[in-house]
TORKOL-4160 file (C-alpha; in steps of 0.2 Angstrom, whole numbers, padded with zeros to 4 digits, m for minus):
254
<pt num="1" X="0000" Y="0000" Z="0000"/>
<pt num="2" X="0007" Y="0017" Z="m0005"/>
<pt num="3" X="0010" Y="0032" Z="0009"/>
<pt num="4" X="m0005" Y="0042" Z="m0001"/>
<pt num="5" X="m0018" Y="0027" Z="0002"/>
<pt num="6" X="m0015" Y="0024" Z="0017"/>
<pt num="7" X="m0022" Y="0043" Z="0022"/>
<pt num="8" X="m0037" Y="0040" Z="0011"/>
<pt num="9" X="m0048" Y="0040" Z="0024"/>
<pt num="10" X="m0041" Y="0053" Z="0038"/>
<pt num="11" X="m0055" Y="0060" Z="0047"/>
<pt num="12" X="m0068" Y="0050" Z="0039"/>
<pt num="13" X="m0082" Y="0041" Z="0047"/>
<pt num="14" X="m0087" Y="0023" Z="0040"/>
<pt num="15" X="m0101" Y="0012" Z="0045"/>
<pt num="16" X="m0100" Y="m0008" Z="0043"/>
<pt num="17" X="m0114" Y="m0015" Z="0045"/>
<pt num="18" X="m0111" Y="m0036" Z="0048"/>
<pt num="19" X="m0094" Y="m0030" Z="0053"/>
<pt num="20" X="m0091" Y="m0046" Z="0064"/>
<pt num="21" X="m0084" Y="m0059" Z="0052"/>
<pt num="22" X="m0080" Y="m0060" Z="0032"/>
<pt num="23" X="m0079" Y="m0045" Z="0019"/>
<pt num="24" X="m0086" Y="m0033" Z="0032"/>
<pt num="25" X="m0072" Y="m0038" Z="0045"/>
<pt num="26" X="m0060" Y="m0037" Z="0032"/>
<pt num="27" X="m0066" Y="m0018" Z="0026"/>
<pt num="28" X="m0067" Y="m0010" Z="0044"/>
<pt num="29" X="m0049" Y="m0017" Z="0045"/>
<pt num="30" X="m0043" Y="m0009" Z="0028"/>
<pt num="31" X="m0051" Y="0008" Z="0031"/>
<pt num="32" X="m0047" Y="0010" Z="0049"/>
<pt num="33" X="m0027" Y="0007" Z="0041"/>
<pt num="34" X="m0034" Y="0021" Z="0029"/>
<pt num="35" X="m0037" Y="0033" Z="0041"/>
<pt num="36" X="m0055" Y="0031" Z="0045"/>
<pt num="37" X="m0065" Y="0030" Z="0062"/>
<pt num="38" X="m0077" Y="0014" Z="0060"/>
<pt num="39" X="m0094" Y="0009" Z="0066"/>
<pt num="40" X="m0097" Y="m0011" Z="0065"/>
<pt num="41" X="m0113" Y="m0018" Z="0067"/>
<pt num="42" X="m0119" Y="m0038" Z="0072"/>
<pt num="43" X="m0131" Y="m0045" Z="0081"/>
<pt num="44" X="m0120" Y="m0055" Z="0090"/>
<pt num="45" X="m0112" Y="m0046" Z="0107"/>
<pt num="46" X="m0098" Y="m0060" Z="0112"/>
<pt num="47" X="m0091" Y="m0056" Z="0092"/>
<pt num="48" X="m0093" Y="m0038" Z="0093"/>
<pt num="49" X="m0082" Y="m0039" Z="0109"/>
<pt num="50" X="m0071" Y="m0049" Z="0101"/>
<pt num="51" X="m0070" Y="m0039" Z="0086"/>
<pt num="52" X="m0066" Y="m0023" Z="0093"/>
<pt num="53" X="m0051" Y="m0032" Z="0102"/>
<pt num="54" X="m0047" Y="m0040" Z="0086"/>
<pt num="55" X="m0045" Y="m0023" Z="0076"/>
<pt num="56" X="m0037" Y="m0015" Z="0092"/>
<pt num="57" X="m0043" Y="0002" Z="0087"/>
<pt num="58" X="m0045" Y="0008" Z="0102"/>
<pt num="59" X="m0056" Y="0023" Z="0101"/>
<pt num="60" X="m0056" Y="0021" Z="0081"/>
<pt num="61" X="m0067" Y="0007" Z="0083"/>
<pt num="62" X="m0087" Y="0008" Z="0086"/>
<pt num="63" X="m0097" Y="m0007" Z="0090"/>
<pt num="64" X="m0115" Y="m0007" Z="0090"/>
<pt num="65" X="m0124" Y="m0022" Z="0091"/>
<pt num="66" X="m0141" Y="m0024" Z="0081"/>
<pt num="67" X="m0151" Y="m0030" Z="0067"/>
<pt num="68" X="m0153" Y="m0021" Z="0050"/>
<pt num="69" X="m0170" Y="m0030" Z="0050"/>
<pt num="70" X="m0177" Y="m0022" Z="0065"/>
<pt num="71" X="m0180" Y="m0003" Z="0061"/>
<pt num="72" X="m0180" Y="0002" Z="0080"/>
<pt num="73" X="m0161" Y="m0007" Z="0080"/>
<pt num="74" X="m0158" Y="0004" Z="0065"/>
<pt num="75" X="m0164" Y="0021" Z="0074"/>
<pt num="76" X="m0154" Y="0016" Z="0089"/>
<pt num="77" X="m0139" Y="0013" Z="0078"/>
<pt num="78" X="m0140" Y="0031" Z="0070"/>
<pt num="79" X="m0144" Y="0040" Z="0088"/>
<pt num="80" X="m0128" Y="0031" Z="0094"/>
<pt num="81" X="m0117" Y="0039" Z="0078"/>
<pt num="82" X="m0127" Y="0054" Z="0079"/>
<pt num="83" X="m0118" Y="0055" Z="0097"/>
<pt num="84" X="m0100" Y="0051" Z="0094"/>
<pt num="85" X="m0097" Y="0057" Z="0078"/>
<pt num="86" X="m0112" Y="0067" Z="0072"/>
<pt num="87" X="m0109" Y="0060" Z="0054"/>
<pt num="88" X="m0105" Y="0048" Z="0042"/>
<pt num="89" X="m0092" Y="0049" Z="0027"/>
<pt num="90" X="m0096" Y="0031" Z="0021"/>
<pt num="91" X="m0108" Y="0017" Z="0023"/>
<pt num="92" X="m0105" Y="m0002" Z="0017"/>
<pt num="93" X="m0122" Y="m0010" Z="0018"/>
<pt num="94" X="m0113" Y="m0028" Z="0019"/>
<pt num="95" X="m0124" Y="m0036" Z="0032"/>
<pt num="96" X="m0133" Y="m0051" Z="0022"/>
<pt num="97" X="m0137" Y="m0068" Z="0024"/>
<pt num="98" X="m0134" Y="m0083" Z="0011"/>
<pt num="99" X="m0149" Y="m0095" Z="0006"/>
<pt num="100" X="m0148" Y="m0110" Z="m0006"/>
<pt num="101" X="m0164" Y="m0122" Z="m0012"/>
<pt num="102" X="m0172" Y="m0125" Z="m0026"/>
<pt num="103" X="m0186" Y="m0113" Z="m0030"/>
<pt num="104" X="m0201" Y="m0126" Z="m0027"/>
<pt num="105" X="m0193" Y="m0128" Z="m0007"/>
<pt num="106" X="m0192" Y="m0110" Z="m0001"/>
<pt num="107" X="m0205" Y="m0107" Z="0011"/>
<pt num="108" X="m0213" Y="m0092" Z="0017"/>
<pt num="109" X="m0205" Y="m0090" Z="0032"/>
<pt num="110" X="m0187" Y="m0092" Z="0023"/>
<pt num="111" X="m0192" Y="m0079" Z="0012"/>
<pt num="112" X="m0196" Y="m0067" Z="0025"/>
<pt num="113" X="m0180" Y="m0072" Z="0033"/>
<pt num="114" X="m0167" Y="m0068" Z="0018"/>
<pt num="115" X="m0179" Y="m0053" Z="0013"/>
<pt num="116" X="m0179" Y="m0045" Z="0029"/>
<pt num="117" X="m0159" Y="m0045" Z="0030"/>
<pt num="118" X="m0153" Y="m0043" Z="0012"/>
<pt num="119" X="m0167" Y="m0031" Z="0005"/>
<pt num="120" X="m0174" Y="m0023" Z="0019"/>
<pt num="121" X="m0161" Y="m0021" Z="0030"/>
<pt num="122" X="m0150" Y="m0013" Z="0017"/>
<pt num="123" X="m0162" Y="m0002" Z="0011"/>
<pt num="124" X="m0167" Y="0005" Z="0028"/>
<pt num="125" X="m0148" Y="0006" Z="0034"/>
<pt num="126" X="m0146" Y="0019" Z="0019"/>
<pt num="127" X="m0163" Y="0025" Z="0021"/>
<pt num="128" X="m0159" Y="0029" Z="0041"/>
<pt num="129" X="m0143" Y="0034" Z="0040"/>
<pt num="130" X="m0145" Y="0047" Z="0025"/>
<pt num="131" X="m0148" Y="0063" Z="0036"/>
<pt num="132" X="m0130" Y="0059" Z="0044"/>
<pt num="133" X="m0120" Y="0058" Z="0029"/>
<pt num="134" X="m0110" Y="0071" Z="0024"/>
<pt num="135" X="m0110" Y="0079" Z="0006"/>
<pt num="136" X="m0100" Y="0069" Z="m0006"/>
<pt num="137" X="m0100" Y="0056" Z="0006"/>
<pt num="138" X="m0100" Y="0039" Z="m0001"/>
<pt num="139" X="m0112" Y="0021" Z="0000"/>
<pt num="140" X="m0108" Y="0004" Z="m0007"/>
<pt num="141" X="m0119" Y="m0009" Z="m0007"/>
<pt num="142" X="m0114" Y="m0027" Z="m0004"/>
<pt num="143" X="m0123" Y="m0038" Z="m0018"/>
<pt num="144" X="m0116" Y="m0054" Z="m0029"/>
<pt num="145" X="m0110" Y="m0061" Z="m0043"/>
<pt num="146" X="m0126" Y="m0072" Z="m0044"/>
<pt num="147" X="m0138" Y="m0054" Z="m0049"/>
<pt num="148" X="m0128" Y="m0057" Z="m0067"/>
<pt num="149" X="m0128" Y="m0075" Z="m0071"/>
<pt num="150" X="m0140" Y="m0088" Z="m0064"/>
<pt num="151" X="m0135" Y="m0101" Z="m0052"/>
<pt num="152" X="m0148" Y="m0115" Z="m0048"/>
<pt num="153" X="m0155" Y="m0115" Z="m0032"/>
<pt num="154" X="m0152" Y="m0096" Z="m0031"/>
<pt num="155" X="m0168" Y="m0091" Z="m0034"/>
<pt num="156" X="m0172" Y="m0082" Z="m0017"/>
<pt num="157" X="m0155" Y="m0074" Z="m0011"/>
<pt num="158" X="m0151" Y="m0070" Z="m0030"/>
<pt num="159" X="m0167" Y="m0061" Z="m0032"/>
<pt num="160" X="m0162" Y="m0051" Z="m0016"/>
<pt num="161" X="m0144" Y="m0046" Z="m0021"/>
<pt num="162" X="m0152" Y="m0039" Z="m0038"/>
<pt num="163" X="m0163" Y="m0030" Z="m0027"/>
<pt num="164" X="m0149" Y="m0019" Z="m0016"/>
<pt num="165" X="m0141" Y="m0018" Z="m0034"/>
<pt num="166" X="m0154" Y="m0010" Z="m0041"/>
<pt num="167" X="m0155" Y="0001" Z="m0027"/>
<pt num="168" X="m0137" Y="0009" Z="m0030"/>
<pt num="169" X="m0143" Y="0013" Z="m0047"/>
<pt num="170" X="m0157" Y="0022" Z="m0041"/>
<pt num="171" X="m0149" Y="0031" Z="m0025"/>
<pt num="172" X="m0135" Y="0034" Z="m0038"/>
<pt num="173" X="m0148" Y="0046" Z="m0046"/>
<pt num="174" X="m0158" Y="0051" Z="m0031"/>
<pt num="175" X="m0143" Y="0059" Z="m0018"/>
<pt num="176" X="m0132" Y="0065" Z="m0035"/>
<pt num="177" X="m0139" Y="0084" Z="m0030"/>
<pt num="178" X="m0130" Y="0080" Z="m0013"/>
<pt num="179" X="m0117" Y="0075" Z="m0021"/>
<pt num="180" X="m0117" Y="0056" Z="m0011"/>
<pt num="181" X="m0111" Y="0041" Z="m0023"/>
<pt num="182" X="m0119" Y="0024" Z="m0023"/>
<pt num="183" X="m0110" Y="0009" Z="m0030"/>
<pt num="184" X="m0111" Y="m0009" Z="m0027"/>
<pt num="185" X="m0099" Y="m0025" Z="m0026"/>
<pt num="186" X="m0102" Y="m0041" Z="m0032"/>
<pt num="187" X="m0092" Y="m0054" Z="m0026"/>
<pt num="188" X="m0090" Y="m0069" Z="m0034"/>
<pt num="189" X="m0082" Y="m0084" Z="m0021"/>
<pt num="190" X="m0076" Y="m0077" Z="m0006"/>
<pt num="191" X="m0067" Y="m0088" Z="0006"/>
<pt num="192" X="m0078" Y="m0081" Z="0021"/>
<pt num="193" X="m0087" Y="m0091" Z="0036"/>
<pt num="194" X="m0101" Y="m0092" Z="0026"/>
<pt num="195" X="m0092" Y="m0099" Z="0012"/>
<pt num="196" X="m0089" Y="m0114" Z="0021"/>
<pt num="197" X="m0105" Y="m0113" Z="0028"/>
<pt num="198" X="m0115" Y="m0117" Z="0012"/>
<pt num="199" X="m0103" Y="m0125" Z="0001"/>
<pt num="200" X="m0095" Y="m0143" Z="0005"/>
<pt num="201" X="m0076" Y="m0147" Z="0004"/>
<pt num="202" X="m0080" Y="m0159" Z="m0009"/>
<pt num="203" X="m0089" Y="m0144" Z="m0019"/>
<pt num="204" X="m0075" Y="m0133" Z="m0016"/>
<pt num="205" X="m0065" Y="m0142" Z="m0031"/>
<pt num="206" X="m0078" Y="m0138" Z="m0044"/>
<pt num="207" X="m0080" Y="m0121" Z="m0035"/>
<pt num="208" X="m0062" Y="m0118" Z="m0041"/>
<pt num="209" X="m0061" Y="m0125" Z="m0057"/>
<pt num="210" X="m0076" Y="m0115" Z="m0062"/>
<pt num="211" X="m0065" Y="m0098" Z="m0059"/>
<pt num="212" X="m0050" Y="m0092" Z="m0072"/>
<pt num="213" X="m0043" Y="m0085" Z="m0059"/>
<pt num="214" X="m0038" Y="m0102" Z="m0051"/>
<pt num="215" X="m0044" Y="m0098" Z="m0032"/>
<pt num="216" X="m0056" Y="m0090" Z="m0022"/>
<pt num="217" X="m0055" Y="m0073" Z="m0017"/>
<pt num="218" X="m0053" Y="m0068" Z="0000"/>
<pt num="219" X="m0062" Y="m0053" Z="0012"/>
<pt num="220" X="m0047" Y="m0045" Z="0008"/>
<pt num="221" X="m0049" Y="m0044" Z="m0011"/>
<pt num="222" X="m0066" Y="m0038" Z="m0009"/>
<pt num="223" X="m0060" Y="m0026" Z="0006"/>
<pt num="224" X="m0051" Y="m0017" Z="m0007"/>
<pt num="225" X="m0062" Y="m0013" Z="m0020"/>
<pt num="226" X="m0075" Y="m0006" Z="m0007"/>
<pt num="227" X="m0061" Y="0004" Z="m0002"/>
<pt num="228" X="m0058" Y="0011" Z="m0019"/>
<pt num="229" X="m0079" Y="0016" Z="m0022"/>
<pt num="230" X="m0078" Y="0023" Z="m0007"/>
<pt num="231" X="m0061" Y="0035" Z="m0007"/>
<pt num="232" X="m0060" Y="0049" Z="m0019"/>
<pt num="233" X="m0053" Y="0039" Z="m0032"/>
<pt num="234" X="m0069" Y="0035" Z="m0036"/>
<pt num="235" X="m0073" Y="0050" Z="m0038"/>
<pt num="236" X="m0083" Y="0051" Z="m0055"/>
<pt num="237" X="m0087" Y="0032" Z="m0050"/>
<pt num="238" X="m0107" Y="0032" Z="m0046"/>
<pt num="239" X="m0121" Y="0020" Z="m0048"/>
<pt num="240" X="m0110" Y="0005" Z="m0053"/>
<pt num="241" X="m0107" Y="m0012" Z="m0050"/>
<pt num="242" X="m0089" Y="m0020" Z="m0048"/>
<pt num="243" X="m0089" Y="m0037" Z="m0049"/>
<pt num="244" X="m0074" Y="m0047" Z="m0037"/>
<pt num="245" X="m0075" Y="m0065" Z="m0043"/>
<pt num="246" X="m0058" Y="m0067" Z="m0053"/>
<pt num="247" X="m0067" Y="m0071" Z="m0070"/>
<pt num="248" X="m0082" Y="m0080" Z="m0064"/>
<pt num="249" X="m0094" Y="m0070" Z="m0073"/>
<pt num="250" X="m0086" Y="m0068" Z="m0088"/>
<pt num="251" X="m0071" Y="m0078" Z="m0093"/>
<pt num="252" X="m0072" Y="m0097" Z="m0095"/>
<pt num="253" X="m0057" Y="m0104" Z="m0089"/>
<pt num="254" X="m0049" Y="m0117" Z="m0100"/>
């Protein structure tokens, strides 16, 4: 990392939300070595703790356990930031859940479930936390590579990734005369807790083969390009999607 990224961020406030594990761990720890001040978010207090001991921050580091799904733990989460820092310079919406079944399988209550988290829960953290950002402040979204080439069994979590996609391009439009930017990421296969969680080591191999790239990407790769969309190098970068998936999308390996 260069001396002049690594100041990207000085003075800036960020919010993570699912900041406990994964890509959004893995983006509170790039920007706070940026510069920034961060905000994480879980619903989980043990791994909050944890976390903030984990990214040894000390004052530069903002835990705030809640639910993006629950709009009361959303208004709590705002008056808590509203208090310490009274603004926010960037937001990652990362907080999400994964869901895999064939269509004919998902059940109302799963619906609800992915739903409430992937969709609502990202379009009210953005929604909530619009009257702390600052002009020219900066959003991104975390979506997937699944919103750009179907995947079977997808169905459901897909369908919500296109959603928080479609989003950014609207937001991109509607904050422009603040000058706020709103991009998303889509990452392909990351190798993440919940990776592991929904696909099998035996699966893994074909997961592989099926990237040019040769491997699966890790937090960090995908920490990094939310660390671009949201610096001032992306300045003239809104209403976008970058997709992190080594050639998944589009280039057949041989």
């Amino acid at each position: 990392m260069t001396h002049s990224a690594t100041s990207r961020f000085k003075d800036k406030i960020a919010l993570i939300t699912g900041g406990t594990s994964g890509m959004g761990l893995a983006t509170a720890r790039r920007l706070l070595a940026e510069g920034a001040q961060v905000v994480v978010t879980g619903r989980d207090q043990t791994r909050l703790d944890a976390v903030v001991d984990e990214l040894d921050g000390g004052d530069g580091v903002l835990a705030v356990r809640g639910d993006v799904a629950s709009l009361t733990d959303l208004d709590a989460l705002t008056a808590v930031i509203l208090d310490r820092h009274g603004r926010l310079d960037v937001v990652f919406a990362n907080a999400g859940v994964a869901s895999f079944q064939p269509n004919g399988d998902v059940t109302e209550a799963e619906f609800d479930r992915v739903v409430d988290i992937n969709f609502k829960g990202v379009f009210f953290t953005i929604q909530k936390t619009l009257p702390l950002l600052s002009d020219h402040a900066a959003i991104v979204i975390n979506a997937s590579w699944t919103l750009h080439r179907g995947l079977a069994g997808a169905s459901l979590y897909a369908a919500t990734k296109a959603a928080v996609h479609n989003l950014a391009h609207t937001l991109a439009a509607e904050l422009a005369p603040r000058g706020v930017r709103v991009n998303s990421v889509s990452p392909g296969y990351i190798e993440t807790p919940m990776f592991h969680d929904n696909v099998s080591a035996e699966a893994g191999a074909a997961v592989v083969a099926a990237v040019a790239a040769g491997r699966i990407g890790t937090a960090d790769d995908v920490a990094g390009a939310v660390a671009f969309l949201a610096s001032g190098d992306a300045s003239y970068i809104n209403g976008q999607d970058l997709i992190i998936d080594g050639g998944l999308v589009a280039a057949a390996p041989r």
